[in-house]
N, CA, C and O atoms as CSV, one atom per row, in Angstrom:
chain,resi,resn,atom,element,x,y,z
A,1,UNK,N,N,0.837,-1.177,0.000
A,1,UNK,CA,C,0.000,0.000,0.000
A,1,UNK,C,C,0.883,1.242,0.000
A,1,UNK,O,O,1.964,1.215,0.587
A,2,UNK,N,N,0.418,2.429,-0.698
A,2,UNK,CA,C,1.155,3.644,-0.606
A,2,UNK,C,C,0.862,4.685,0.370
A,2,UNK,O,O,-0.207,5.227,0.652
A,3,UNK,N,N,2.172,4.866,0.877
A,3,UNK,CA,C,1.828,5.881,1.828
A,3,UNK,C,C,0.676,7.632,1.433
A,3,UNK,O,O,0.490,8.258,0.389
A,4,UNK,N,N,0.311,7.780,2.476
A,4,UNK,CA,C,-0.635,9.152,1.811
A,4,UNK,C,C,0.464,10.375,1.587
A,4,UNK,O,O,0.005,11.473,1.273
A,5,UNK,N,N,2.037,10.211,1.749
A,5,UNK,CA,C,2.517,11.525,1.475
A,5,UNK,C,C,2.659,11.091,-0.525
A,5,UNK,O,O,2.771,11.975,-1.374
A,6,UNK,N,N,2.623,9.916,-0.777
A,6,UNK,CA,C,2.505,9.454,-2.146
A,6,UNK,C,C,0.948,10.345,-3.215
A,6,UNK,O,O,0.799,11.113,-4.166
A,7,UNK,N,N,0.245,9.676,-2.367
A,7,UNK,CA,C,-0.997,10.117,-3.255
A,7,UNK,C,C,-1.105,11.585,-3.340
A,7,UNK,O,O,-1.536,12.194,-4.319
A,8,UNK,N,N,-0.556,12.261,-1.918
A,8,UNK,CA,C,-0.499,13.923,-2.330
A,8,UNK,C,C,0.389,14.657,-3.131
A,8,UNK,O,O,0.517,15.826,-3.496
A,9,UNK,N,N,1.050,13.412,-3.306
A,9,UNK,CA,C,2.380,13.832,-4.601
A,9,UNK,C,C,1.382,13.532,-5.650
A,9,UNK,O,O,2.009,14.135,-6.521
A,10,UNK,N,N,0.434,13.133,-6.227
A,10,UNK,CA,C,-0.373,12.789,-6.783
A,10,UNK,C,C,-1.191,13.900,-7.465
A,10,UNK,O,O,-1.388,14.377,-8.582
A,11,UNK,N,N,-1.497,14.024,-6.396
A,11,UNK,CA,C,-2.774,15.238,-5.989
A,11,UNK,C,C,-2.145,16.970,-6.606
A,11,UNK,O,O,-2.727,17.854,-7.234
A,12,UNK,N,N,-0.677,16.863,-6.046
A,12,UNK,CA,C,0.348,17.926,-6.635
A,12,UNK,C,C,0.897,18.524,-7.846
A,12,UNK,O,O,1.301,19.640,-8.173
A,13,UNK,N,N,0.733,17.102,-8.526
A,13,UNK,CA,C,0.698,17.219,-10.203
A,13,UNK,C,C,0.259,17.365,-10.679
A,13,UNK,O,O,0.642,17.890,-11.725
A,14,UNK,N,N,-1.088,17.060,-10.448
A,14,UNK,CA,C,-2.326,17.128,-11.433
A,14,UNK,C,C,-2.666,18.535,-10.847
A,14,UNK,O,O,-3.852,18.603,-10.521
A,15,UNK,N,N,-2.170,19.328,-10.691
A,15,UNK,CA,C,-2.371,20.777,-10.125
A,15,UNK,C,C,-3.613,21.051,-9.093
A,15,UNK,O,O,-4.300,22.072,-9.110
A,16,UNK,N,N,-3.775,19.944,-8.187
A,16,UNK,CA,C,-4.382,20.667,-7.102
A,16,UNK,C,C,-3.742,21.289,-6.271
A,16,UNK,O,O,-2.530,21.305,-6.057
A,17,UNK,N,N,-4.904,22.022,-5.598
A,17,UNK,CA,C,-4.402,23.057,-4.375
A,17,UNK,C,C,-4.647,22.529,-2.508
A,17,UNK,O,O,-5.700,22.368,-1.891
A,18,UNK,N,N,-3.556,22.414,-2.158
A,18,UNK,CA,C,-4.137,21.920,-1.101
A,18,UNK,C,C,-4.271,23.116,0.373
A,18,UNK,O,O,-3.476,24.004,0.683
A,19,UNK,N,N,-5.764,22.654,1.160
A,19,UNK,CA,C,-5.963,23.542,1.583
A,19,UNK,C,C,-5.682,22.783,3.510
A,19,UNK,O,O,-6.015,21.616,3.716
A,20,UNK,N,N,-5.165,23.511,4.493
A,20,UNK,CA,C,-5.477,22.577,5.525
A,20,UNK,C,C,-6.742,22.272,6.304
A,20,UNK,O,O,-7.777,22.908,6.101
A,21,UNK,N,N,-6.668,21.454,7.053
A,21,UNK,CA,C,-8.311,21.386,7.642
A,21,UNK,C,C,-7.655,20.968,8.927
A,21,UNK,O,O,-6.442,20.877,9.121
A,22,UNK,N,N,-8.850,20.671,9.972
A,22,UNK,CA,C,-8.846,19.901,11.520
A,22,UNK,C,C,-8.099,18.862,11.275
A,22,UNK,O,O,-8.383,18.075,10.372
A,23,UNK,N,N,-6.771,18.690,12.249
A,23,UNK,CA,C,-5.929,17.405,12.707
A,23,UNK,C,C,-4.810,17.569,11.230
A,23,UNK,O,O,-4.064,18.363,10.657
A,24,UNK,N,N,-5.567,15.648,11.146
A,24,UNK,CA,C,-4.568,15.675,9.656
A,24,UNK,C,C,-5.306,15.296,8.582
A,24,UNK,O,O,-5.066,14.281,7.928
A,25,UNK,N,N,-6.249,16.106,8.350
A,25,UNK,CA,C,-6.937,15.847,7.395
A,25,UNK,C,C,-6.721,17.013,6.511
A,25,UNK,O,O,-6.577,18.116,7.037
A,26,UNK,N,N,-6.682,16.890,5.216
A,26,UNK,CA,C,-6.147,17.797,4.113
A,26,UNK,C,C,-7.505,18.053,3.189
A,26,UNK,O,O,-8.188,17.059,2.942
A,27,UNK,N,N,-7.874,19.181,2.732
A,27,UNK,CA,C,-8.799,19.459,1.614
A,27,UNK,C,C,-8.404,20.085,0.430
A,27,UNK,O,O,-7.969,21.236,0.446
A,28,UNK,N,N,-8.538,19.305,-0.798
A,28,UNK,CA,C,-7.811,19.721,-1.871
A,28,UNK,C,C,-8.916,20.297,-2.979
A,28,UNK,O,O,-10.122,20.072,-2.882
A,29,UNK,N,N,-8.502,20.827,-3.705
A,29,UNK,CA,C,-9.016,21.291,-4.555
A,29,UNK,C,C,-8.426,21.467,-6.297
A,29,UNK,O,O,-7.266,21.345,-6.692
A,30,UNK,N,N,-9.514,21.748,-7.008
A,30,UNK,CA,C,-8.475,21.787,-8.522
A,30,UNK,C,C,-9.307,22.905,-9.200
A,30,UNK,O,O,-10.454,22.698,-8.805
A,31,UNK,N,N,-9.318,24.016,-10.044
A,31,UNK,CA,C,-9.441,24.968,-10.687
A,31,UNK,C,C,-11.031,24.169,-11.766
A,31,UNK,O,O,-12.183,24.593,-11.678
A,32,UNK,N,N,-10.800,23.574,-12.227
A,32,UNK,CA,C,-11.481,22.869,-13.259
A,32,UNK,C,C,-12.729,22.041,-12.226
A,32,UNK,O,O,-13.791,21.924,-12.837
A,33,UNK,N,N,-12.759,21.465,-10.786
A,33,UNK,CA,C,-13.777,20.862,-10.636
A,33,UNK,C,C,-14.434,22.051,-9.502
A,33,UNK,O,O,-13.995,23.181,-9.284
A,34,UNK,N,N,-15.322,21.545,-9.040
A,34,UNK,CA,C,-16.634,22.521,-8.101
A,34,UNK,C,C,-15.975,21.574,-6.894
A,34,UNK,O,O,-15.332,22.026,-5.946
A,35,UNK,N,N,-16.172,20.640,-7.050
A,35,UNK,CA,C,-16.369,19.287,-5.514
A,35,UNK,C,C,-14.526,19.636,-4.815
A,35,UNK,O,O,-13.531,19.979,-5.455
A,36,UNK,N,N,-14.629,19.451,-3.772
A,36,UNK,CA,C,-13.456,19.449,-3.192
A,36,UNK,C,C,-13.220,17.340,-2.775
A,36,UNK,O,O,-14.205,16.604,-2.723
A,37,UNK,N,N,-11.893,16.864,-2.568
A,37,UNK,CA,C,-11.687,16.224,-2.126
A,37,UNK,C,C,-10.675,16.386,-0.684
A,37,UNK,O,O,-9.530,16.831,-0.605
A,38,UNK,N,N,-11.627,15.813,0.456
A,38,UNK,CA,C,-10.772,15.377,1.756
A,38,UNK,C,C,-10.043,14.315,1.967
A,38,UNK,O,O,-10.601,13.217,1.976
A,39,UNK,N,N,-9.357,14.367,2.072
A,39,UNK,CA,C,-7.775,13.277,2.491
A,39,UNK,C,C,-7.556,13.056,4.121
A,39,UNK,O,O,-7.411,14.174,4.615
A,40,UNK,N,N,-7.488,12.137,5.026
A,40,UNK,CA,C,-7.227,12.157,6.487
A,40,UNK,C,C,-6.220,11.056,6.530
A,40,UNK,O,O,-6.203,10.087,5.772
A,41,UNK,N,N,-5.270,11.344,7.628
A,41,UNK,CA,C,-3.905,10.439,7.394
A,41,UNK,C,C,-2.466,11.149,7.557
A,41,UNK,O,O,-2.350,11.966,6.644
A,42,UNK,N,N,-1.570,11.138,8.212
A,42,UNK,CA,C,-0.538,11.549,8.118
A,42,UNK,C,C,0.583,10.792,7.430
A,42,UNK,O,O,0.649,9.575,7.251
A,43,UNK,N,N,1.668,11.959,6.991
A,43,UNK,CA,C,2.050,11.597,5.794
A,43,UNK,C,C,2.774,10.289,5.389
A,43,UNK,O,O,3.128,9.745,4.343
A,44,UNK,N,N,2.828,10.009,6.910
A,44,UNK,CA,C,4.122,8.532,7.278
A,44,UNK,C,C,2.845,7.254,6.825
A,44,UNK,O,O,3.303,6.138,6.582
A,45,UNK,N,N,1.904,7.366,6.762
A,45,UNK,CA,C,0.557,6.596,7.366
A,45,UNK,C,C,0.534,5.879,6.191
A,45,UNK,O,O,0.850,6.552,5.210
A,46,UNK,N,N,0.254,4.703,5.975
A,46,UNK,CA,C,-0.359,3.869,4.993
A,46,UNK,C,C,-1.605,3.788,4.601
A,46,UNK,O,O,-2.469,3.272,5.309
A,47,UNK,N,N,-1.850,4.309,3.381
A,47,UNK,CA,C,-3.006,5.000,2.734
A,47,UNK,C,C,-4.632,3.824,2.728
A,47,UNK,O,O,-4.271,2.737,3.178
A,48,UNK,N,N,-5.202,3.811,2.593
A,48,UNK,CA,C,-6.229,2.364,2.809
A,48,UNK,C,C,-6.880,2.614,1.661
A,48,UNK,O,O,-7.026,3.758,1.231
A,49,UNK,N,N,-7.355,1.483,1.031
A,49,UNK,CA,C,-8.149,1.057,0.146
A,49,UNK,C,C,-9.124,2.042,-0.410
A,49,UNK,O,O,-9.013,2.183,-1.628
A,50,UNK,N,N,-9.895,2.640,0.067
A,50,UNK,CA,C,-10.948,3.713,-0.029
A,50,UNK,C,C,-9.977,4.858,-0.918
A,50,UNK,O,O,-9.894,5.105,-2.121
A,51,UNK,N,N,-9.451,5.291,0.028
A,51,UNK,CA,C,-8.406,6.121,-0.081
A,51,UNK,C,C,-8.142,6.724,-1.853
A,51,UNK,O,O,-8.393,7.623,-2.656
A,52,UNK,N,N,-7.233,5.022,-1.575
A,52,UNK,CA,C,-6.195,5.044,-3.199
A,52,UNK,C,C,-7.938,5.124,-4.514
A,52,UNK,O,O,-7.855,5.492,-5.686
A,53,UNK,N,N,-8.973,4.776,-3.978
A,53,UNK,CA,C,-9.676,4.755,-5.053
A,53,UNK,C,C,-10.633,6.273,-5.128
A,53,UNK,O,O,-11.424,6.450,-6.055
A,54,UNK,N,N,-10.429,7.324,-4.007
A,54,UNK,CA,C,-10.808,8.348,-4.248
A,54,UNK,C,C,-10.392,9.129,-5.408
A,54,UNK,O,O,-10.931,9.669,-6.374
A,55,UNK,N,N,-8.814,8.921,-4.764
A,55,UNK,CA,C,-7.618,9.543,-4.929
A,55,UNK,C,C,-7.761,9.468,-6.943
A,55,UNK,O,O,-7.723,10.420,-7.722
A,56,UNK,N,N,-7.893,8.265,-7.196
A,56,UNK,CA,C,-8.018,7.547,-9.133
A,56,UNK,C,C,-8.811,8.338,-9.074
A,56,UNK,O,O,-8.356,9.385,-9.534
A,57,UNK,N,N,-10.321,8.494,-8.578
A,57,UNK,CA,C,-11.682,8.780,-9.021
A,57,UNK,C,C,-11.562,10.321,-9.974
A,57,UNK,O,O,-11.818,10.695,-11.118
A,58,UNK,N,N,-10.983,10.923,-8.644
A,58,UNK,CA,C,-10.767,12.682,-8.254
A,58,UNK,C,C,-9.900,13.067,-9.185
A,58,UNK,O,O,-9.940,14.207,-9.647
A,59,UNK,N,N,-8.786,11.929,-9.673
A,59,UNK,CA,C,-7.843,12.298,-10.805
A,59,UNK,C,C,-8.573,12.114,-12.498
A,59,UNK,O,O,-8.327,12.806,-13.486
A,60,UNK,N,N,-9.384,11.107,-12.395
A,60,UNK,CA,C,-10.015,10.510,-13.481
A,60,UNK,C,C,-11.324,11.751,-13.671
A,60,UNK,O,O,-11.864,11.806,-14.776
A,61,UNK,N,N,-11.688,12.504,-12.808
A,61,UNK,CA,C,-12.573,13.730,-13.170
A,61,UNK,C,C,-11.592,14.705,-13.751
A,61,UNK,O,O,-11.739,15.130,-14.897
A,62,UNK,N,N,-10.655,15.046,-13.028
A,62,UNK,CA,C,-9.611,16.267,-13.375
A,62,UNK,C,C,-9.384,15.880,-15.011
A,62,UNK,O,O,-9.893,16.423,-15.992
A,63,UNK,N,N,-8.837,15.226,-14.976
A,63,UNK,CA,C,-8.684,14.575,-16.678
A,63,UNK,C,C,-10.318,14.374,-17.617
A,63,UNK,O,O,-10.396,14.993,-18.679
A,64,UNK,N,N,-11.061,13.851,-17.345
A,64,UNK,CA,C,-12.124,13.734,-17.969
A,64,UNK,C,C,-12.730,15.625,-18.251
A,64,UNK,O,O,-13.515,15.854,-19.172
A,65,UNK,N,N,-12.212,16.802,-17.309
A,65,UNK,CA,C,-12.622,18.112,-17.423
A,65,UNK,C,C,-11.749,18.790,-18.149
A,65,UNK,O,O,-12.045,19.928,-18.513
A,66,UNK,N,N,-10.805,18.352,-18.411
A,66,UNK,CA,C,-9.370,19.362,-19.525
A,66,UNK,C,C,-10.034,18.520,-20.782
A,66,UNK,O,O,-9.592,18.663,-21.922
């Protein structure tokens, strides 16, 4: 499994913006969508299942909107 400082390297390329929130939860954003995506997890943390398939979903919109 990939750690969550991975998927926000992720999240970084595809030009979102990340915003902070309560604890360690992260709210990102991208220019092109309305919906925000939340991330919870610190960065050492091993990312879970749910997670890694937000993470595709949220990228697979960003791309499906350019």
């Amino acid at each position: 499994m990939p750690k969550i400082r991975v998927l926000k390297n992720r999240l970084l390329k595809a030009g979102c913006v990340c915003e902070n929130a309560k604890g360690s939860h992260t709210k990102w954003s991208h220019h092109l969508l309305v919906n925000k995506l939340i991330l919870s997890g610190n960065d050492g943390a091993d990312a879970k299942p749910y997670q890694e398939k937000q993470i595709t979903d949220y990228l697979k919109e960003i791309t499906e909107a350019q």
